[in-house]
N, C-alpha and C positions, 0 to 999 in steps of 0.2 A: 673630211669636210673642213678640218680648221684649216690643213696647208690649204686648201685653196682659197679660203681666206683670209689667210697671210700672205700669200702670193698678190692675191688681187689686192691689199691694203698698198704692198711694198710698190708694183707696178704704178700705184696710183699715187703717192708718193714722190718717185720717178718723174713721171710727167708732170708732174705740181714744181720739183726742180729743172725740168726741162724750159717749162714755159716761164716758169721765173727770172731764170737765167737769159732768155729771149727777149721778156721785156727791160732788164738790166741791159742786155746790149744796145738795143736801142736807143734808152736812154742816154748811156756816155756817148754812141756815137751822133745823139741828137746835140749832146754838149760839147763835144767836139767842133761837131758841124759849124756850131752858133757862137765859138770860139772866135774873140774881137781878132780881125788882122791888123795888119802885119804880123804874123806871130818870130816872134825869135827865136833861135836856137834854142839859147839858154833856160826858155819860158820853161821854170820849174812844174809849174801847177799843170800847163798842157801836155809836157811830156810825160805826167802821171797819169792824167788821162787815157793817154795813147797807149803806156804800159799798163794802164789797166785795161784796157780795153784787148789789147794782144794775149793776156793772161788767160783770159774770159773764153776767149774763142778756143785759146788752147785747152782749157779745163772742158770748154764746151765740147769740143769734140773728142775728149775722152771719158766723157760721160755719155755722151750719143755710142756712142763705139765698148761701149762697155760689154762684158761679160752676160752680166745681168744688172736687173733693174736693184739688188741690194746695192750690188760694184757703184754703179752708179752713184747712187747716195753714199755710200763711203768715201766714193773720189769727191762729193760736191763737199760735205762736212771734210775733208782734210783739206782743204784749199780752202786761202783767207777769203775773208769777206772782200766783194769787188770796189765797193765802195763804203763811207761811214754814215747811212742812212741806216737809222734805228731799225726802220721794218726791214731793212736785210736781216739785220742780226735778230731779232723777233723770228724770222721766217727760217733762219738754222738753227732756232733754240727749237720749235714746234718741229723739224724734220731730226732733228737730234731725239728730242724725247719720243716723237711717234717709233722710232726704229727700234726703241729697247725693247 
């Protein structure tokens, strides 16, 4: 009775990172989108964006593609934070401690 208790915790978990991650992409690519033109090459701050946003998808779909739903949450806590909004880092502190 407990593992499937912990199963069902872990999975649910999981998708709290899954959808997390969903609305974090949206976001940078809503920031992106809304990104003033002309943009320049050189434009330090958009090409962070852009590489964050490239990271995201790749981390994203190795955590969709995962093993299982623990994999999962280890591959999201080993990857840095996507951006420096406080509630990201809030949001890997609460999936960091729920997985002990």
């Amino acid at each position: 009775m407990s593992s499937v208790t912990e199963r069902d915790r872990v999975t649910a978990l999981a998708s709290q990172i899954v959808e997390h991650l969903h609305g974090v992409r949206e976001r940078l690519a809503a920031e992106i989108r809304s990104y003033p033109t002309p943009i320049p090459r050189c434009d330090a701050q958009f090409n962070h964006l852009y590489e964050q946003l490239g990271r995201l998808a790749r981390d994203l779909d190795a955590i969709e593609g995962a093993a299982s739903e623990r994999a999962a949450a280890e591959i999201f806590l080993a990857s840095r934070p996507y951006t420096e909004d406080p509630l990201e880092l809030e949001f890997r502190s609460r999936i960091r401690a729920a997985l002990r």
